[in-house]
LUMPA-726384 format. One record per residue (C-alpha): chain; residue number from 1; x, y, z. Coordinates in steps of 0.25 Angstrom, whole numbers, plus 5000, padded with zeros to 4 digits. Example, Ala and Ser with C-alpha at 12.3 -4.5 7.8 and 13.67 -1.06 7.14 Angstrom:
2
+-------+-----+------+------+------+
: kette :  nr :   c1 :   c2 :   c3 :
+-------+-----+------+------+------+
:     A :   1 : 5049 : 4982 : 5031 :
:     A :   2 : 5055 : 4996 : 5029 :
+-------+-----+------+------+------+
***
This chain:
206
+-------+-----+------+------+------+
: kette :  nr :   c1 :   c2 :   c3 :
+-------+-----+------+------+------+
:     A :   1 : 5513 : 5657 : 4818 :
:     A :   2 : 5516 : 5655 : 4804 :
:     A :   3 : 5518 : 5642 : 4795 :
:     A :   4 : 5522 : 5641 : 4780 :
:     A :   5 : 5510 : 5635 : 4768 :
:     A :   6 : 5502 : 5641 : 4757 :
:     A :   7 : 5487 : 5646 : 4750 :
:     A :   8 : 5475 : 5659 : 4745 :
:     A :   9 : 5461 : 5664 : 4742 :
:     A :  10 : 5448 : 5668 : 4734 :
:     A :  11 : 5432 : 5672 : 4735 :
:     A :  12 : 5432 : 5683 : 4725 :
:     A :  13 : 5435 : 5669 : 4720 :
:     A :  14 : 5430 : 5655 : 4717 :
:     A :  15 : 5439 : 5647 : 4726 :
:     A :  16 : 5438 : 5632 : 4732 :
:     A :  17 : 5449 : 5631 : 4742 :
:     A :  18 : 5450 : 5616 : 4746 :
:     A :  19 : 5460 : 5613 : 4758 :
:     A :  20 : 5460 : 5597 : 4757 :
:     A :  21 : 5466 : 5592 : 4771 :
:     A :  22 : 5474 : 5579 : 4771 :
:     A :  23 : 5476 : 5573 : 4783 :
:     A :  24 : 5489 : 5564 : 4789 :
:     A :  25 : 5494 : 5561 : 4800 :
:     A :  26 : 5505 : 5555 : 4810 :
:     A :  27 : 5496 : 5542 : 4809 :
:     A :  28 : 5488 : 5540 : 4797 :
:     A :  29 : 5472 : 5547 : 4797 :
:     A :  30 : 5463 : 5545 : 4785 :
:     A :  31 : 5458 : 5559 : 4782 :
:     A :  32 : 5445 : 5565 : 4781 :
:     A :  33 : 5442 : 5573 : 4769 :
:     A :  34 : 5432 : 5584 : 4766 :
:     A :  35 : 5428 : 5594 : 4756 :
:     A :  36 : 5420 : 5608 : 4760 :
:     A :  37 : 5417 : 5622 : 4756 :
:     A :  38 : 5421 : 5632 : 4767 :
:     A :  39 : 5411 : 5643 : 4768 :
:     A :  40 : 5418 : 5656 : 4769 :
:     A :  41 : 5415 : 5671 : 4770 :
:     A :  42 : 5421 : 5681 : 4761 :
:     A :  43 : 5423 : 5696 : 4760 :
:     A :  44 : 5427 : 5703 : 4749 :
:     A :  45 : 5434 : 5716 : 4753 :
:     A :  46 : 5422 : 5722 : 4761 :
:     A :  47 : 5411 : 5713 : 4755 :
:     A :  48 : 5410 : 5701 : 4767 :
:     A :  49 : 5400 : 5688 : 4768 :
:     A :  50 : 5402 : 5682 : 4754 :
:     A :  51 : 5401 : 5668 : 4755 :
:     A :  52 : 5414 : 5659 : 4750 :
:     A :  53 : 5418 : 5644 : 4752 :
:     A :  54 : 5432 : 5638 : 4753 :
:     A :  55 : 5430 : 5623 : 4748 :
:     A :  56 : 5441 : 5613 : 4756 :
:     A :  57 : 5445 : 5599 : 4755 :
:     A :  58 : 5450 : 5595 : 4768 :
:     A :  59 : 5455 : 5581 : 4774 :
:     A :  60 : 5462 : 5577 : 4788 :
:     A :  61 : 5462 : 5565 : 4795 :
:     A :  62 : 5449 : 5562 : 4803 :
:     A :  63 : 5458 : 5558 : 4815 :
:     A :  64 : 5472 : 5559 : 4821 :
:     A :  65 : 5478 : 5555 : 4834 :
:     A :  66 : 5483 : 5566 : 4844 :
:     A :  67 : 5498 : 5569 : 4843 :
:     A :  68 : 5496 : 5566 : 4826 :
:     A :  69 : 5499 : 5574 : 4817 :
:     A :  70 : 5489 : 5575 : 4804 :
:     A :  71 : 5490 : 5583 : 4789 :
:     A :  72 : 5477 : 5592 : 4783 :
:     A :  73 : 5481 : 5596 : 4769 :
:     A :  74 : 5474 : 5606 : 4762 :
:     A :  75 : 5473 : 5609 : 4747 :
:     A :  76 : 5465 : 5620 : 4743 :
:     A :  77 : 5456 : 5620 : 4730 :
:     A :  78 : 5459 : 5628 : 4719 :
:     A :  79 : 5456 : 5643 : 4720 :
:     A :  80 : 5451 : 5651 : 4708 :
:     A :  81 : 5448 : 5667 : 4709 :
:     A :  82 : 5435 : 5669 : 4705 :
:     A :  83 : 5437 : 5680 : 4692 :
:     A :  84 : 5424 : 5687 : 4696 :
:     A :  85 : 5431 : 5694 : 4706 :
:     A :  86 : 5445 : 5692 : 4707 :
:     A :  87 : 5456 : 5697 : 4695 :
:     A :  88 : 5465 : 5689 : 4705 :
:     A :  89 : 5466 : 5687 : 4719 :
:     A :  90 : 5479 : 5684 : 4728 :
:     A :  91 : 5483 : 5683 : 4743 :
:     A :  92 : 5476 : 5672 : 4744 :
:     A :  93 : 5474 : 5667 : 4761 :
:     A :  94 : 5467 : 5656 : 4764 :
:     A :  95 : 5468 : 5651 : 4779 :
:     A :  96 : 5465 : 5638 : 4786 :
:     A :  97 : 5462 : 5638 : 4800 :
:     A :  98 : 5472 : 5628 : 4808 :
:     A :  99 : 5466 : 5618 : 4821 :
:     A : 100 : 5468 : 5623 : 4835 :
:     A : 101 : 5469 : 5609 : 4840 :
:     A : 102 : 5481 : 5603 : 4832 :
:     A : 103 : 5496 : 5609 : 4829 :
:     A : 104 : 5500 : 5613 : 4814 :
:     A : 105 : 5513 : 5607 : 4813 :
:     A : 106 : 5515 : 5612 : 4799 :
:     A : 107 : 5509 : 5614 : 4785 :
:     A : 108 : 5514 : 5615 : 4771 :
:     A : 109 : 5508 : 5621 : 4758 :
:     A : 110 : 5511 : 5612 : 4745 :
:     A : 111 : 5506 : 5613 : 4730 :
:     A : 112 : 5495 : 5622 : 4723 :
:     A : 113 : 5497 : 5632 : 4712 :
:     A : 114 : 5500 : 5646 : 4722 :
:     A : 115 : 5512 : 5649 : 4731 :
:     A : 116 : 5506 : 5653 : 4744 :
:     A : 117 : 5510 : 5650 : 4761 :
:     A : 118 : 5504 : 5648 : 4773 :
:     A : 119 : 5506 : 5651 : 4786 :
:     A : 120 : 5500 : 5648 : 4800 :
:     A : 121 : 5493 : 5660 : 4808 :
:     A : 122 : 5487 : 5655 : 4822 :
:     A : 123 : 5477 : 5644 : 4818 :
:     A : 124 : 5477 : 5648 : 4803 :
:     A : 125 : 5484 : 5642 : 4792 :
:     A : 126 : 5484 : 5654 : 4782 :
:     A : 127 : 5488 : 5652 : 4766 :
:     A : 128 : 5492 : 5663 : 4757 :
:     A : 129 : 5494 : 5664 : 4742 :
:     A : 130 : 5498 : 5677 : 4735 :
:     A : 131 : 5493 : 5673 : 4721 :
:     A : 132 : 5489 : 5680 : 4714 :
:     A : 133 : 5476 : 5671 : 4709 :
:     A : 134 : 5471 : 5677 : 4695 :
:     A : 135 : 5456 : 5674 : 4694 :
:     A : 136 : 5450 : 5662 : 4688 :
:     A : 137 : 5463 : 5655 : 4690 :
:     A : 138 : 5462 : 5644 : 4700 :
:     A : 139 : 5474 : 5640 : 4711 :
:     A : 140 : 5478 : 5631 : 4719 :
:     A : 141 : 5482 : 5633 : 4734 :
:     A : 142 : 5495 : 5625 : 4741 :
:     A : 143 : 5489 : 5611 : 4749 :
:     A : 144 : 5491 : 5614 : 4766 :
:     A : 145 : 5497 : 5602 : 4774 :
:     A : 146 : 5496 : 5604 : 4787 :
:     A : 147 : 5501 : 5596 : 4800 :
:     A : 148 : 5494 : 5594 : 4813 :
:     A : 149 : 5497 : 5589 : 4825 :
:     A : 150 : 5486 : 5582 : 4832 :
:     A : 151 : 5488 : 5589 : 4846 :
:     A : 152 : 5477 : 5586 : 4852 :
:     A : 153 : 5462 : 5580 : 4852 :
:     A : 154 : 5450 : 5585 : 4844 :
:     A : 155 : 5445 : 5588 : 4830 :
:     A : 156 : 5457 : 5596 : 4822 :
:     A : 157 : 5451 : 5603 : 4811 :
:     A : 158 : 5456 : 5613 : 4800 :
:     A : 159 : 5447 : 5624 : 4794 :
:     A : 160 : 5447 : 5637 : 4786 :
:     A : 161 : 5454 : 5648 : 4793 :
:     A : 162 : 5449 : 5663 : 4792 :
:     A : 163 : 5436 : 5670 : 4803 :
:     A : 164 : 5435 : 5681 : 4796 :
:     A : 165 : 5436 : 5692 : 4786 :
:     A : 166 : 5448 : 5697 : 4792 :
:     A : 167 : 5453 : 5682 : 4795 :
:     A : 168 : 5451 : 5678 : 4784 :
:     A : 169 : 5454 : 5662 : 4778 :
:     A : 170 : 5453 : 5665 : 4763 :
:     A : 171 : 5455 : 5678 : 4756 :
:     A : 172 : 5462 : 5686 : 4745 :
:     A : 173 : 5464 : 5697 : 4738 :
:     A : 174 : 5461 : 5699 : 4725 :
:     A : 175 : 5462 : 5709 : 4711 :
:     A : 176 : 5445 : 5710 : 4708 :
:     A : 177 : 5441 : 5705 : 4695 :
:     A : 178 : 5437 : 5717 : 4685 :
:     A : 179 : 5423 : 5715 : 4687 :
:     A : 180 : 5424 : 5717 : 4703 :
:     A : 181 : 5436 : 5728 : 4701 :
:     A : 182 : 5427 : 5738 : 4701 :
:     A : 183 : 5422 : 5735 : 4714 :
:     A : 184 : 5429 : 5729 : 4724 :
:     A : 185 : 5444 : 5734 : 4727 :
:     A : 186 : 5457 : 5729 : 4723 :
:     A : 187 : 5463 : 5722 : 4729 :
:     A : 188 : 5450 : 5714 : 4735 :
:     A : 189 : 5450 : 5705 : 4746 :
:     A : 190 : 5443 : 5691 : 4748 :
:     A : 191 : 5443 : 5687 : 4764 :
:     A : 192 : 5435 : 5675 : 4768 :
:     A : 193 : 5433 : 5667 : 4781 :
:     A : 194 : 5426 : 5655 : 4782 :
:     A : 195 : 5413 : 5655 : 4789 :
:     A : 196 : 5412 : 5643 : 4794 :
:     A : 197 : 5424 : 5638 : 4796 :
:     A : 198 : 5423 : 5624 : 4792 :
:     A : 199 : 5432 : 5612 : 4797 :
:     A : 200 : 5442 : 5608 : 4786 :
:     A : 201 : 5448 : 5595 : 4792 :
:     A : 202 : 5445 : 5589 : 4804 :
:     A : 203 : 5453 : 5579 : 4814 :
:     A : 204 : 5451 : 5572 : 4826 :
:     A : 205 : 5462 : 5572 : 4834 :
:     A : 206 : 5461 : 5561 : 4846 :
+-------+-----+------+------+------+
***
């Protein structure tokens, strides 16, 4: 099922991806902020384990009454390509994992500095950008809004999406910097999954 929105990716990298989560409603809910780093795990073509974190501003509201509907919006942070490895980078995904318990009615992309979309896949919002991201050079990913419908009681909470190598939630590919040229293949691949998965927003639906 797909949707349309925006987004893209770095570990070869120095990257802080912040999703900042606003939260409104069909009746006003005073939202709950939060600031975290998102461990993740990353392989580098066939080098696996290397640890990464994704940083993430989110806010919701705390509450909202069944039958609601409420807003999360999320901004990521600036995203720099670390020049130790990459020349560039490009095909940027980044994905963020949707609740099972509360409907998407709809999301929209808006600003940054990079064209990229979106689109819904099962429980998965996934972001793409094609750049391409030249190293050292720091960009800004589109804000997501999305739309819920509170459809039925108990905790609603978004999280990074990916569960693996092959499922990955943030990755790229990337032109190696002439120091790692000689070394690694190009093009390289960066696939990371977070590990754990850690709540983004949470909201009590009653």
């Amino acid at each position: 099922m797909l949707t349309t929105g925006f987004v893209r990716r770095s570990a070869a990298v120095a990257v802080p991806l912040a999703l900042m989560g606003l939260v409104a409603g069909t009746s006003p809910a005073s939202a709950t902020t939060t600031t975290a780093a998102n461990p993740y795990v990353c392989r580098i073509n066939t080098t696996p384990g290397l640890p990464y974190s994704v940083g993430f501003t989110s806010s919701a509201p705390a509450a909202v009454a069944r039958g609601h509907r409420f807003k999360v919006v999320i901004t990521p942070a600036a995203i720099t390509p670390n020049p130790s490895h990459n020349d560039y980078s490009y095909d940027l995904t980044v994905k963020l994992g949707l609740p099972e318990n509360a409907r998407l009615v709809r999301h929209w992309l808006s600003g940054g500095d990079t064209t990229a979309t979106s689109e819904v896949d099962g429980d998965e919002l996934v972001l793409n950008a094609p750049g391409p991201f030249p190293a050292s050079v720091a960009f800004n990913l589109p804000t997501v809004t999305l739309v819920f419908a509170a459809t039925r009681t108990g905790v609603v909470t978004t999280e990074p999406g990916g569960t693996g190598y092959d499922d990955y939630g943030f990755g790229w590919d990337f032109v190696p910097s002439a120091n790692e040229a000689p070394y690694v293949p190009t093009p390289s691949l960066l696939r990371c999954y977070p590990n754990p998965a850690q709540a983004l927003t949470s909201t009590t639906v009653s």
